[in-house]
Each structure stands twice: as C-alpha cells, then as structure tokens.
PDB file of N, H, CA, C and O in Angstrom:
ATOM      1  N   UNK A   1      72.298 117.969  88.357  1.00  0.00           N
ATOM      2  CA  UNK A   1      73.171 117.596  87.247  1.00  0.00           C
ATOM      3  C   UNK A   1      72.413 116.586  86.381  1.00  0.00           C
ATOM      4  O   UNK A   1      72.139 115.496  86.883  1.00  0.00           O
ATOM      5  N   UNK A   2      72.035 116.870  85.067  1.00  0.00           N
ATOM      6  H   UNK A   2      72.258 117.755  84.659  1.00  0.00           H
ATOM      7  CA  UNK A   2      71.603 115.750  84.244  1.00  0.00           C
ATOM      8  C   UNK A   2      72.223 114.587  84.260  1.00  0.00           C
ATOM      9  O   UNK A   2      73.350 114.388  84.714  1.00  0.00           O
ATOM     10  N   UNK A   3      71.223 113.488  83.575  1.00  0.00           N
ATOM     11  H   UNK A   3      70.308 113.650  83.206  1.00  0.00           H
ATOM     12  CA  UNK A   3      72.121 111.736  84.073  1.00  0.00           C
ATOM     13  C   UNK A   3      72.753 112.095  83.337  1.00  0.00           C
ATOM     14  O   UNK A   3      72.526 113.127  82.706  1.00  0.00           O
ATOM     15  N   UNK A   4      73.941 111.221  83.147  1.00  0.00           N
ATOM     16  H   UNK A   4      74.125 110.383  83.660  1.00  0.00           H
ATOM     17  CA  UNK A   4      75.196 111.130  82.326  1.00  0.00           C
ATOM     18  C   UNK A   4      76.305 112.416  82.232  1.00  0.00           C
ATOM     19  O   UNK A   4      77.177 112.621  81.388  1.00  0.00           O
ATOM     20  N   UNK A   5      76.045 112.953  83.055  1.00  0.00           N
ATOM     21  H   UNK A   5      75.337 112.787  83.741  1.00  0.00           H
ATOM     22  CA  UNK A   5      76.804 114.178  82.943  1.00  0.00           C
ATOM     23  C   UNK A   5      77.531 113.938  84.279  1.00  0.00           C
ATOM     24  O   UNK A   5      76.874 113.784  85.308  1.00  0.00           O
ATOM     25  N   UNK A   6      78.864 113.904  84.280  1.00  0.00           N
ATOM     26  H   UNK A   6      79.397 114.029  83.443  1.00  0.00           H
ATOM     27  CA  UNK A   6      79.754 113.957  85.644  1.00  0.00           C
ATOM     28  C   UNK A   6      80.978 114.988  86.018  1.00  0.00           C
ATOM     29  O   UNK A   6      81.647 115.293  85.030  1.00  0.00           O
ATOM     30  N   UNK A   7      81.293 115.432  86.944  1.00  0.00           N
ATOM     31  H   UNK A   7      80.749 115.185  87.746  1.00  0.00           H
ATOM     32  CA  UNK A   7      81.973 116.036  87.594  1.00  0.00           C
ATOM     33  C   UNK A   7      83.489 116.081  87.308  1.00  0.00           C
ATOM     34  O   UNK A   7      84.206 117.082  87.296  1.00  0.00           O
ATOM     35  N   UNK A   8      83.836 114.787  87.079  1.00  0.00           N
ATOM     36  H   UNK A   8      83.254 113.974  87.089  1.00  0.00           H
ATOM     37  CA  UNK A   8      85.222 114.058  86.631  1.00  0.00           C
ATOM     38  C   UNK A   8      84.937 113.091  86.001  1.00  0.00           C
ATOM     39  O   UNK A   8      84.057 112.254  86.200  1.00  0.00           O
ATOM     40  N   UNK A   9      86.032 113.219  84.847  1.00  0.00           N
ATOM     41  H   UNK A   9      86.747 113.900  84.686  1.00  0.00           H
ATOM     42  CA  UNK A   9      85.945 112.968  83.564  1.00  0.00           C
ATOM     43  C   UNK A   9      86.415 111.296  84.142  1.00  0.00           C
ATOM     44  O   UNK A   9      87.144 110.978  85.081  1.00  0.00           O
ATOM     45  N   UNK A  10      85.632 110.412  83.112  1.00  0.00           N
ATOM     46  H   UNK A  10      85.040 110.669  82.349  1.00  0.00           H
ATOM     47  CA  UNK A  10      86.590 108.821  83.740  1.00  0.00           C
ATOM     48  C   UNK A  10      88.083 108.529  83.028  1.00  0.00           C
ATOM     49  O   UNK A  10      88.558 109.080  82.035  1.00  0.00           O
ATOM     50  N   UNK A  11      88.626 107.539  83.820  1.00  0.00           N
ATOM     51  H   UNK A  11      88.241 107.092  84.626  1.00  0.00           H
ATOM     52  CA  UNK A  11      90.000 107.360  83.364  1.00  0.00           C
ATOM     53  C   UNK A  11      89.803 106.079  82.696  1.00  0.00           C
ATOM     54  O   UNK A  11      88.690 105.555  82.678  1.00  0.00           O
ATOM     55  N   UNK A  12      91.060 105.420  82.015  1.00  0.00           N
ATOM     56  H   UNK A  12      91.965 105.845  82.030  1.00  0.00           H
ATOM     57  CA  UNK A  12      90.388 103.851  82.098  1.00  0.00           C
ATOM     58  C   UNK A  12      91.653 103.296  82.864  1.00  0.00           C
ATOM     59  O   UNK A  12      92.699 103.936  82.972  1.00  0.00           O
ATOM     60  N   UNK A  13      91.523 102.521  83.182  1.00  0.00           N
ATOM     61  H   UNK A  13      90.673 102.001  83.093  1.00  0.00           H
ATOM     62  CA  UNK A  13      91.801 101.793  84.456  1.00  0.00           C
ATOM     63  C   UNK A  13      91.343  99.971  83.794  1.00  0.00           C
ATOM     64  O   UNK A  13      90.202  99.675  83.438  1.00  0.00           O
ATOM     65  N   UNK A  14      92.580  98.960  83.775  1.00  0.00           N
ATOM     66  H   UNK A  14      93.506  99.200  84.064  1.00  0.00           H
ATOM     67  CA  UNK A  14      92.363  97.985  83.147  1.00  0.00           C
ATOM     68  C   UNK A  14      93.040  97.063  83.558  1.00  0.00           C
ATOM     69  O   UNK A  14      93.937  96.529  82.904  1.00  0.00           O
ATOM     70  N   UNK A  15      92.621  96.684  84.956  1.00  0.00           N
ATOM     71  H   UNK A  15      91.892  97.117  85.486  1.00  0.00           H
ATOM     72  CA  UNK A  15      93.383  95.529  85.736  1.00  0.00           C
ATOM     73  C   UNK A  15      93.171  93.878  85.011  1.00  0.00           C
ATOM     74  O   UNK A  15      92.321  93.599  84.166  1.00  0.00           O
ATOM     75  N   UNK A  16      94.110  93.000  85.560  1.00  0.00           N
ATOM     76  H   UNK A  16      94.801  93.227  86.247  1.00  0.00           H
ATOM     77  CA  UNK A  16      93.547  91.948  84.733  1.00  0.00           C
ATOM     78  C   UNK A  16      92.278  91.063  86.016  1.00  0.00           C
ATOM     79  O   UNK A  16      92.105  90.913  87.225  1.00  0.00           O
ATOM     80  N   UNK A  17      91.687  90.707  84.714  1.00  0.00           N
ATOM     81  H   UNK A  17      91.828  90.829  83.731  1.00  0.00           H
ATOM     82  CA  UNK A  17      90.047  90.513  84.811  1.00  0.00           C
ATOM     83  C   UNK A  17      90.170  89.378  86.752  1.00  0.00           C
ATOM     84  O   UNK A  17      89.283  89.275  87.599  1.00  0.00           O
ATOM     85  N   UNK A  18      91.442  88.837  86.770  1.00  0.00           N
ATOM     86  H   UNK A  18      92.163  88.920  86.082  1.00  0.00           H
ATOM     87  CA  UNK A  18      90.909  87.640  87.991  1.00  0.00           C
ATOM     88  C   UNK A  18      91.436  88.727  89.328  1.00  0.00           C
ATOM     89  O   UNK A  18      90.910  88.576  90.431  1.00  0.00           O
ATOM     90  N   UNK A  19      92.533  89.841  89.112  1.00  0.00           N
ATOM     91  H   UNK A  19      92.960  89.964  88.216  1.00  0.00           H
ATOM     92  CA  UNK A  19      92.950  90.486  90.192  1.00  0.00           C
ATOM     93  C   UNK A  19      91.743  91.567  90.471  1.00  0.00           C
ATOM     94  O   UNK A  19      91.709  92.070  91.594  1.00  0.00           O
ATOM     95  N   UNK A  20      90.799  91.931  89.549  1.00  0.00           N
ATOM     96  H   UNK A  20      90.827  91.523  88.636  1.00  0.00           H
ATOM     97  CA  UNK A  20      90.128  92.595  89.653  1.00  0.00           C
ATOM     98  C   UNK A  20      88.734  92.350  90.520  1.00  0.00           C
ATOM     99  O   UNK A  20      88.077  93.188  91.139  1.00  0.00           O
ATOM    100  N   UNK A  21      88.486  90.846  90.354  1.00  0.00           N
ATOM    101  H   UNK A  21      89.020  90.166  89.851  1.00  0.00           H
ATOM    102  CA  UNK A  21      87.343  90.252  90.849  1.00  0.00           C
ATOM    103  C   UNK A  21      87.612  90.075  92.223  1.00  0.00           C
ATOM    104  O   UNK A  21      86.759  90.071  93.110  1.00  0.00           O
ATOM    105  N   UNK A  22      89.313  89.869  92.424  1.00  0.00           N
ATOM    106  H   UNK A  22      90.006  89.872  91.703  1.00  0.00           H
ATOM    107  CA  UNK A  22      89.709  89.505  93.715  1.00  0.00           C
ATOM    108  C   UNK A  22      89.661  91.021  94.364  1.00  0.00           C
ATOM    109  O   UNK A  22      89.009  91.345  95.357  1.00  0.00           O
ATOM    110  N   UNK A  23      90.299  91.664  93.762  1.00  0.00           N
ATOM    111  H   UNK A  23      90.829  91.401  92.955  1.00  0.00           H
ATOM    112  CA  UNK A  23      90.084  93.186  94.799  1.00  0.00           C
ATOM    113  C   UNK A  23      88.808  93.916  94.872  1.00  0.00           C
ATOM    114  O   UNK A  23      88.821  94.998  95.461  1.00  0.00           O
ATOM    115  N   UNK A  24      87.818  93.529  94.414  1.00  0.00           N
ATOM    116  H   UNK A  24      87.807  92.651  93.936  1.00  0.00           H
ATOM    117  CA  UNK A  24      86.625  93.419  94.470  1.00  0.00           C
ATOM    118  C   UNK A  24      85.968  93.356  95.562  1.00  0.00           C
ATOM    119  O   UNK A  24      85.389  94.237  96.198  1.00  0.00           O
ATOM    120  N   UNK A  25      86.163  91.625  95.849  1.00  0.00           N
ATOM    121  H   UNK A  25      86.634  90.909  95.334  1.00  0.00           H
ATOM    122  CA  UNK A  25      85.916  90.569  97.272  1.00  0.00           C
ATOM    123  C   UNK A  25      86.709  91.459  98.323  1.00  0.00           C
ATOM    124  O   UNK A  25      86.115  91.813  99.341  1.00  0.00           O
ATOM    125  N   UNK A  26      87.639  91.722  98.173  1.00  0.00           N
ATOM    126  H   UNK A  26      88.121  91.434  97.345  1.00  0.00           H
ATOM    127  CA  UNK A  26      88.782  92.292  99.402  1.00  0.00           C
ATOM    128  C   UNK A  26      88.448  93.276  99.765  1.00  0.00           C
ATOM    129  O   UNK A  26      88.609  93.504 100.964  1.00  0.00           O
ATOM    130  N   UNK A  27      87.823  94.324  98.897  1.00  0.00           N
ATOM    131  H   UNK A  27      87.692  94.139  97.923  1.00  0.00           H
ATOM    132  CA  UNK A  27      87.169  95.741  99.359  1.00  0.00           C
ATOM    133  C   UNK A  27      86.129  95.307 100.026  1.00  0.00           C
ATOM    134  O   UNK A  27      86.212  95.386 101.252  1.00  0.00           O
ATOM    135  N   UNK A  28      84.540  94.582  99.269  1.00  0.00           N
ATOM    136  H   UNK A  28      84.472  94.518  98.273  1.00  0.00           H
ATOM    137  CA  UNK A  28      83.834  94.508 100.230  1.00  0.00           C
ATOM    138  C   UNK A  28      84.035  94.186 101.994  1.00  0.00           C
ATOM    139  O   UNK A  28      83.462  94.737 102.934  1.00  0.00           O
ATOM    140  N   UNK A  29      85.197  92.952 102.007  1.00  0.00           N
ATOM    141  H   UNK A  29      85.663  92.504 101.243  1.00  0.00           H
ATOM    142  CA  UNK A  29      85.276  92.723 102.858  1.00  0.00           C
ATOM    143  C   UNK A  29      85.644  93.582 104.242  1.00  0.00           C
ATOM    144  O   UNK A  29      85.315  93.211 105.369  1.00  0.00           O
ATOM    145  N   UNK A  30      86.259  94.588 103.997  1.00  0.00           N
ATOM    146  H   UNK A  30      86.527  94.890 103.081  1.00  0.00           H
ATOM    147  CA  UNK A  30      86.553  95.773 104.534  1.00  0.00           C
ATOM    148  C   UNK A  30      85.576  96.967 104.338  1.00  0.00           C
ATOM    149  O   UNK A  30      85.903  98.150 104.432  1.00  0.00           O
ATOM    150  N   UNK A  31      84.308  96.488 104.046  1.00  0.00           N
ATOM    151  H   UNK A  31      84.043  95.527 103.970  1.00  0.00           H
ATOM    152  CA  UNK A  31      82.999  97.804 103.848  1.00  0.00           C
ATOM    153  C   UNK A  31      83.626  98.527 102.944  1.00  0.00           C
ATOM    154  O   UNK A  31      83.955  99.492 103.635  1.00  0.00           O
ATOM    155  N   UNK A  32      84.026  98.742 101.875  1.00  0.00           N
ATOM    156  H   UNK A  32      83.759  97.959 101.315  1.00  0.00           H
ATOM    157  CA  UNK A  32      84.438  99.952 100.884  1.00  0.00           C
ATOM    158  C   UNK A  32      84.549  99.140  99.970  1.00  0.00           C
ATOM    159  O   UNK A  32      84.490  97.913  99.899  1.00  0.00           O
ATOM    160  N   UNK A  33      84.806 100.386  98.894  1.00  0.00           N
ATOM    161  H   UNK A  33      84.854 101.384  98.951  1.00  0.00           H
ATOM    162  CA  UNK A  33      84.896 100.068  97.283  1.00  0.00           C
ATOM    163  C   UNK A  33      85.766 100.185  96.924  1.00  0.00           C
ATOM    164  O   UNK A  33      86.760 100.362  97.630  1.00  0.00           O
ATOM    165  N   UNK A  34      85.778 100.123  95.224  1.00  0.00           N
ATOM    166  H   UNK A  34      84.971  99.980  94.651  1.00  0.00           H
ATOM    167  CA  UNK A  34      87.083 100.136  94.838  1.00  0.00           C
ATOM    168  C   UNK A  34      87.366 101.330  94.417  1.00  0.00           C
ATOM    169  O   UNK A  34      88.541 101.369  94.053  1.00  0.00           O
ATOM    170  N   UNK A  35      86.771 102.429  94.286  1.00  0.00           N
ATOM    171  H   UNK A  35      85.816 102.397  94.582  1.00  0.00           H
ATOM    172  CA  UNK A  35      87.324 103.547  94.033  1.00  0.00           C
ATOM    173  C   UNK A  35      87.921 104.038  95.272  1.00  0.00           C
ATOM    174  O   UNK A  35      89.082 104.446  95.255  1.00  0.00           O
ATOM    175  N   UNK A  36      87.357 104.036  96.148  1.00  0.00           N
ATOM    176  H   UNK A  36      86.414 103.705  96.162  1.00  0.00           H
ATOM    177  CA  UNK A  36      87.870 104.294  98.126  1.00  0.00           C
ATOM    178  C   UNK A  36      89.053 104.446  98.166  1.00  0.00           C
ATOM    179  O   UNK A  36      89.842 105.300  98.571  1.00  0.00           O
ATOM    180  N   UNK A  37      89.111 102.602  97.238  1.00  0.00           N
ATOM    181  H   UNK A  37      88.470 101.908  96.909  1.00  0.00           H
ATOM    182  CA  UNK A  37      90.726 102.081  97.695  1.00  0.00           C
ATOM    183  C   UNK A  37      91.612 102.620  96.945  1.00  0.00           C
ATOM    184  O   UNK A  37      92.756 102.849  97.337  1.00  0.00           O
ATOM    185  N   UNK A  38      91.073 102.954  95.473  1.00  0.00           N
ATOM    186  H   UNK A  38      90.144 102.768  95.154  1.00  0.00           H
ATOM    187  CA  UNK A  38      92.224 103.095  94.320  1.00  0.00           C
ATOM    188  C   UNK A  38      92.217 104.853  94.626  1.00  0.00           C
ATOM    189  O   UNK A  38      92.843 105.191  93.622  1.00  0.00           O
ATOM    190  N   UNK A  39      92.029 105.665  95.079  1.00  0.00           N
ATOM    191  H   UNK A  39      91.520 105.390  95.895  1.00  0.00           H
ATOM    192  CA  UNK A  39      91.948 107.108  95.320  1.00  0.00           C
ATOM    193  C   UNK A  39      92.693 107.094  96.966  1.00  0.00           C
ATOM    194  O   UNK A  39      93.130 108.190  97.315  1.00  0.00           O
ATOM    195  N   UNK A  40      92.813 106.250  97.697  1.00  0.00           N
ATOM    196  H   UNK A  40      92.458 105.359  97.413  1.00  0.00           H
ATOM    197  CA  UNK A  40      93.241 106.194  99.461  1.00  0.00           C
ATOM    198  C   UNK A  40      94.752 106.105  98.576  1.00  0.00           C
ATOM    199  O   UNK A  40      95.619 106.972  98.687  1.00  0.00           O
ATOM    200  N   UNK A  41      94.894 104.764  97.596  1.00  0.00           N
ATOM    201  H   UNK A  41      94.190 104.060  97.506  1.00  0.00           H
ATOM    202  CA  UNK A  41      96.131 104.402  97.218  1.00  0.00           C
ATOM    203  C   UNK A  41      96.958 105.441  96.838  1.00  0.00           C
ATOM    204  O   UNK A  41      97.979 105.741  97.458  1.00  0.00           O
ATOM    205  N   UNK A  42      96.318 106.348  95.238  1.00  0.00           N
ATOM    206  H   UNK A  42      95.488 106.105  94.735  1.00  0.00           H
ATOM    207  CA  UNK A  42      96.940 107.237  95.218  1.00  0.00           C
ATOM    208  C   UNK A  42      97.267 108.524  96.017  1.00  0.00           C
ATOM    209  O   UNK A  42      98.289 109.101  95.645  1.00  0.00           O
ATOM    210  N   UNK A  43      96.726 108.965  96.836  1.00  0.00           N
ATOM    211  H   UNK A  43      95.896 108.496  97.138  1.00  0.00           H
ATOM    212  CA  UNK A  43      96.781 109.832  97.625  1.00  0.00           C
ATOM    213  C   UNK A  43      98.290 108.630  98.835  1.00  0.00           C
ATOM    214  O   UNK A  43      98.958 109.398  99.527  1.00  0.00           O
ATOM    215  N   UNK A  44      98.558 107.646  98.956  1.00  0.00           N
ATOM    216  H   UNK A  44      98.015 107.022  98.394  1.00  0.00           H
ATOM    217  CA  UNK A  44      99.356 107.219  99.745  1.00  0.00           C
ATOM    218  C   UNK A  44     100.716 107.419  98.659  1.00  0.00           C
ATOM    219  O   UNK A  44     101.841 107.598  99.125  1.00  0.00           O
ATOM    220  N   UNK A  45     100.537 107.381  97.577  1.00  0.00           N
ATOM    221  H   UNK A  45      99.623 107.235  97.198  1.00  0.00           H
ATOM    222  CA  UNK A  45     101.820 106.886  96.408  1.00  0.00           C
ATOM    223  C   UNK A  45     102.365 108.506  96.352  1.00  0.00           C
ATOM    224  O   UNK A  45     103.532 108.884  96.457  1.00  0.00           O
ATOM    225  N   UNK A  46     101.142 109.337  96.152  1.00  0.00           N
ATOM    226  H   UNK A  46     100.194 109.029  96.066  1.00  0.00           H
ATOM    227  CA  UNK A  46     102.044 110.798  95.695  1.00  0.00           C
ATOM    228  C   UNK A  46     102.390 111.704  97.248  1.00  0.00           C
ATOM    229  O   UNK A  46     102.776 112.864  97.388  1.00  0.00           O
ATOM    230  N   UNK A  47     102.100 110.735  98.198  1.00  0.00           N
ATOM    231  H   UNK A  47     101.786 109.793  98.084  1.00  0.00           H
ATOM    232  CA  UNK A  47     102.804 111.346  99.559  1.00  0.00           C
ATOM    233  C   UNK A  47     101.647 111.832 100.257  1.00  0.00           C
ATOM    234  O   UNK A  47     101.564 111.489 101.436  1.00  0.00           O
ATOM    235  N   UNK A  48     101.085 112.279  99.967  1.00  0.00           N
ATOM    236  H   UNK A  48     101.152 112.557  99.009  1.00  0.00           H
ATOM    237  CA  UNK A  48      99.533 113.262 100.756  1.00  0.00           C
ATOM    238  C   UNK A  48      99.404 112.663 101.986  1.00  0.00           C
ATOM    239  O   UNK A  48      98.957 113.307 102.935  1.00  0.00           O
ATOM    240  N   UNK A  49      99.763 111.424 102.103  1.00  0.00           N
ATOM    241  H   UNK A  49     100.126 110.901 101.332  1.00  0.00           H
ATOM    242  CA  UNK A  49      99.268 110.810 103.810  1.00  0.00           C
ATOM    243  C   UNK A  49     100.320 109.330 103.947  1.00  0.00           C
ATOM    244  O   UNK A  49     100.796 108.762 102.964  1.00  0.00           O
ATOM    245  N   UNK A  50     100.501 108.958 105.173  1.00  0.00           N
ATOM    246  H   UNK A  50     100.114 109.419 105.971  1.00  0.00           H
ATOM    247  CA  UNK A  50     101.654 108.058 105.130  1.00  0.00           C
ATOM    248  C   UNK A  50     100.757 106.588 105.718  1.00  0.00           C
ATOM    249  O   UNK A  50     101.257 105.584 106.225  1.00  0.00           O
ATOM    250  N   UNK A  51      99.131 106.905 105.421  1.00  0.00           N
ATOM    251  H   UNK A  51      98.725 107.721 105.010  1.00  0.00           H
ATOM    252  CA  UNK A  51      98.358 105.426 106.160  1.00  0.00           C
ATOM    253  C   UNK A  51      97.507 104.705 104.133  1.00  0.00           C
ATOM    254  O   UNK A  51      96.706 105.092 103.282  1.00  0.00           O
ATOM    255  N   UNK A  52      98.473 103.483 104.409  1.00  0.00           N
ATOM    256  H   UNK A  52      99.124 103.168 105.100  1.00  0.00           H
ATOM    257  CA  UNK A  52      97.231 102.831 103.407  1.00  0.00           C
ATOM    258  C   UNK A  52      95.980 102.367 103.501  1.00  0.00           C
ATOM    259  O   UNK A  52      95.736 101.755 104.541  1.00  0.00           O
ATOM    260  N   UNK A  53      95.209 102.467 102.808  1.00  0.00           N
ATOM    261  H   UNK A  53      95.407 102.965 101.963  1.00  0.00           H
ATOM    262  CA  UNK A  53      93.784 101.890 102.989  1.00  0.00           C
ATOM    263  C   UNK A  53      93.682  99.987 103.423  1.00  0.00           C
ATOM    264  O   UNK A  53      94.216  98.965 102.991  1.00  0.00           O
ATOM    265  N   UNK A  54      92.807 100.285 104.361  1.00  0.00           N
ATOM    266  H   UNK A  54      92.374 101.115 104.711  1.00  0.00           H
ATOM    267  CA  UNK A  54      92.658  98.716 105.083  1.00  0.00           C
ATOM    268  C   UNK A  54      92.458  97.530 103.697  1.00  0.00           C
ATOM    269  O   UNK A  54      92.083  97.628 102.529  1.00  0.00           O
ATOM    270  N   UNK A  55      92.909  96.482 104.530  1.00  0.00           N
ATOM    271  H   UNK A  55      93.213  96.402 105.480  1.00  0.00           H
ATOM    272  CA  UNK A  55      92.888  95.480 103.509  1.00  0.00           C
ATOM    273  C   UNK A  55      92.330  93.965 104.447  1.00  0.00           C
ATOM    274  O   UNK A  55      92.545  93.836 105.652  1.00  0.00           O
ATOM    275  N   UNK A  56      91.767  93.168 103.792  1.00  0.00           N
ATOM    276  H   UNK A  56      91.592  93.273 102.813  1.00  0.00           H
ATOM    277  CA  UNK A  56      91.083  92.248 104.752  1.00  0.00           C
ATOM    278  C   UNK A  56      92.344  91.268 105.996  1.00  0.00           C
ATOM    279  O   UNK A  56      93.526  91.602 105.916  1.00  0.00           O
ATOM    280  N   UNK A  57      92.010  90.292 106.896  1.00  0.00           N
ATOM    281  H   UNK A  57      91.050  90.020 106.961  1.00  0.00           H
ATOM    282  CA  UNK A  57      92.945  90.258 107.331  1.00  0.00           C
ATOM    283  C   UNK A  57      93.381  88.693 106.783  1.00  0.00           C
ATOM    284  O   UNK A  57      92.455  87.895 106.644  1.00  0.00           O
ATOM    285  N   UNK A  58      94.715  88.258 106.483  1.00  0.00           N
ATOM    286  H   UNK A  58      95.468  88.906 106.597  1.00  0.00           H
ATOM    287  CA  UNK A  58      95.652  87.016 106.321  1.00  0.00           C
ATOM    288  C   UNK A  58      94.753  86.311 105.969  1.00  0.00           C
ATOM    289  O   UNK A  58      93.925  86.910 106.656  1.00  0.00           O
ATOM    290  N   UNK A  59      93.867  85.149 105.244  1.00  0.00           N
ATOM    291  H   UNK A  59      94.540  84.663 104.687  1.00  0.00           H
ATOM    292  CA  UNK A  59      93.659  84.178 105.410  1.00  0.00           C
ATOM    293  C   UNK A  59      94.779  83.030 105.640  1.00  0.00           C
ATOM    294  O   UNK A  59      95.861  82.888 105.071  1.00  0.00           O
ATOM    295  N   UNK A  60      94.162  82.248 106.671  1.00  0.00           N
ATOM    296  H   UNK A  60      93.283  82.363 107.133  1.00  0.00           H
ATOM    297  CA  UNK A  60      95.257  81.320 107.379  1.00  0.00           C
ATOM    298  C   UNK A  60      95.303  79.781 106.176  1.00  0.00           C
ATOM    299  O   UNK A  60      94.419  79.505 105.364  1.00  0.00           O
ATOM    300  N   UNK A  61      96.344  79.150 106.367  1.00  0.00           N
ATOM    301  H   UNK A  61      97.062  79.374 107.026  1.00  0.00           H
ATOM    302  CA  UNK A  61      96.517  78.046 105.414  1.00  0.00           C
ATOM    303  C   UNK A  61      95.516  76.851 105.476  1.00  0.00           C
ATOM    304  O   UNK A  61      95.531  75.830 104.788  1.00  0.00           O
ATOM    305  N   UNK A  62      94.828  77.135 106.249  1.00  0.00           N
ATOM    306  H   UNK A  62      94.815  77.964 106.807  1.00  0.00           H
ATOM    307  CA  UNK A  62      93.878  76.033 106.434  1.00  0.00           C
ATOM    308  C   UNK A  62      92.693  76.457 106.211  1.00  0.00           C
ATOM    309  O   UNK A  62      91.774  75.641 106.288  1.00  0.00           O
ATOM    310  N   UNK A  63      92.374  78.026 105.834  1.00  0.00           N
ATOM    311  H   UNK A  63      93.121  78.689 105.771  1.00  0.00           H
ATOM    312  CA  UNK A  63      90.884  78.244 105.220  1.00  0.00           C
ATOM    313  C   UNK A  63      91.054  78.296 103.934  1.00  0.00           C
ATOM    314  O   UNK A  63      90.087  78.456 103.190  1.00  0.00           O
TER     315      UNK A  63
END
C-alpha cells in the first residue's frame, strides 16, 4: 500500500486536550493504546461483547 494511503478512512475524534493526555498515560499504563481502547469501547457500547477494556488500577489517596 503506498504511504499515505489507508484502509479506513480517519474520523475526527476531539477530546478535550487535558482528558486526552490523561487517557493517554492510562493506556500506556495498561500496555495499549488509544485506539485499542476507543475501538474495545465501542465494540462494548453497541453490544458486540459485555467485557470493557482494562483500565489502570485506583490510585490510592496518598500517591
């Protein structure tokens, strides 16, 4: 496939800029990305599967 040429077309997708940086951090932290998560999500929202994609665990009040 030539560069710039893709498979699926992009969407835009326009979280605000500090939740974005944070779900960012939260994916790595769980080894995955953010498409992983935002494609696990929808596939949980339109029913396809009844497990959400992992999310890091609690930070406690004292970290």
């Amino acid at each position: 496939m030539p560069a710039g040429v893709h498979r699926i077309r992009a969407r835009t997708f326009r979280p605000e800029p500090q939740l974005y940086e944070q779900a960012k951090a939260a994916v790595a932290e769980v080894d995955s990305d953010m498409n992983a998560h935002i494609n696990a999500f929808l596939r949980w929202l339109i029913r396809e599967t009844d497990e959400l994609p992992p999310r890091p665990a609690k930070k406690s009040a004292a970290s």
